[in-house]
C-alpha positions as CSV (number, residue, x, y, z in Angstrom):
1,X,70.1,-32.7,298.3
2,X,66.5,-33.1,299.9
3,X,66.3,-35.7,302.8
4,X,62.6,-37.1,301.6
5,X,60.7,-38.7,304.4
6,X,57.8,-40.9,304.1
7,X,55.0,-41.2,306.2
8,X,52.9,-44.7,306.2
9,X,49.1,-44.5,307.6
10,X,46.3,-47.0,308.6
11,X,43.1,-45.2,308.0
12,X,39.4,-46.6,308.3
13,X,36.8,-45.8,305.1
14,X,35.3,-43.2,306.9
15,X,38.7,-41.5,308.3
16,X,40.0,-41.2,304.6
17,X,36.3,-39.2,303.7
18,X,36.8,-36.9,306.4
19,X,40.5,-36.4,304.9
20,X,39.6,-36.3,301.3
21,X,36.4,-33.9,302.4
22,X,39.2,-31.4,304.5
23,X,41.4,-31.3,301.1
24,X,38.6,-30.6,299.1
25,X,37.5,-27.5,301.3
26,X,41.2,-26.2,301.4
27,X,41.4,-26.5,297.7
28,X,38.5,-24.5,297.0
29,X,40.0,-22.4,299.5
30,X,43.5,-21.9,297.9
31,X,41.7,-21.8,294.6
32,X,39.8,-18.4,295.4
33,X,42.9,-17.1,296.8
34,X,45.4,-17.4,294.0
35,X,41.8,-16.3,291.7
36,X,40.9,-13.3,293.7
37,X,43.9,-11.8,295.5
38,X,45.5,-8.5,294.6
39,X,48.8,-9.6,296.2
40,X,50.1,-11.7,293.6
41,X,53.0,-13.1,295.4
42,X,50.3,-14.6,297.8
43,X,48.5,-15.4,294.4
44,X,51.0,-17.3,293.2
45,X,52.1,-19.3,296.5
46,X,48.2,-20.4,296.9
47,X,48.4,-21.6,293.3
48,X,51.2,-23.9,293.6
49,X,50.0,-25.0,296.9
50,X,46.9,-25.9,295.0
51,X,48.5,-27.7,292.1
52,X,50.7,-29.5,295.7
53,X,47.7,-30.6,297.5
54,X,45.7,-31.4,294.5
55,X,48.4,-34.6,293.7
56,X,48.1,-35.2,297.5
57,X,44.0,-35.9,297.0
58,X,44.7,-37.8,293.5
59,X,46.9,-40.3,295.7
60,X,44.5,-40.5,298.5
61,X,41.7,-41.1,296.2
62,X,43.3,-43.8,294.5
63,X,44.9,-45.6,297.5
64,X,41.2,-45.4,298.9
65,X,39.5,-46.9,295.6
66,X,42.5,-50.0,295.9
67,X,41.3,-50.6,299.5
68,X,37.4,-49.2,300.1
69,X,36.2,-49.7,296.2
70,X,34.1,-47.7,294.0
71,X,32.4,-45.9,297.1
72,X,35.3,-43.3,296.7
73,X,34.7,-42.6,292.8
74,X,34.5,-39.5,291.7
């Protein structure tokens, strides 16, 4: 059984865009991996860490629309 740990965070508005803007850039990243490699073991690892990070940014998002408003709408 997996010992889940939770981390809890203050951020400022413009901490959480400079967050949200770094996941973005790593998801286009891991998106042209698992699209363009050969390997596709490394393929497929870069796929499911996309699908991973991209529930990571949906949180993020929404916890920073509860607290900051509209200015983080898509």
């Amino acid at each position: 059984m997996t010992n889940k740990r939770e981390l809890n965070l203050t951020l400022l508005d413009w901490e959480t865009r400079y967050i949200l803007e770094s996941i973005s850039r790593e998801m286009d990243r891991l998106k042209t991996i698992a699209e363009e490699s050969e390997d596709e073991d490394e393929a497929a690892d870069a796929g499911n860490d996309y699908l991973e990070i991209a529930g990571l940014k949906e949180r993020l998002e929404n916890g920073a629309k509860n607290v900051f408003g509209d200015q983080f709408s898509d």
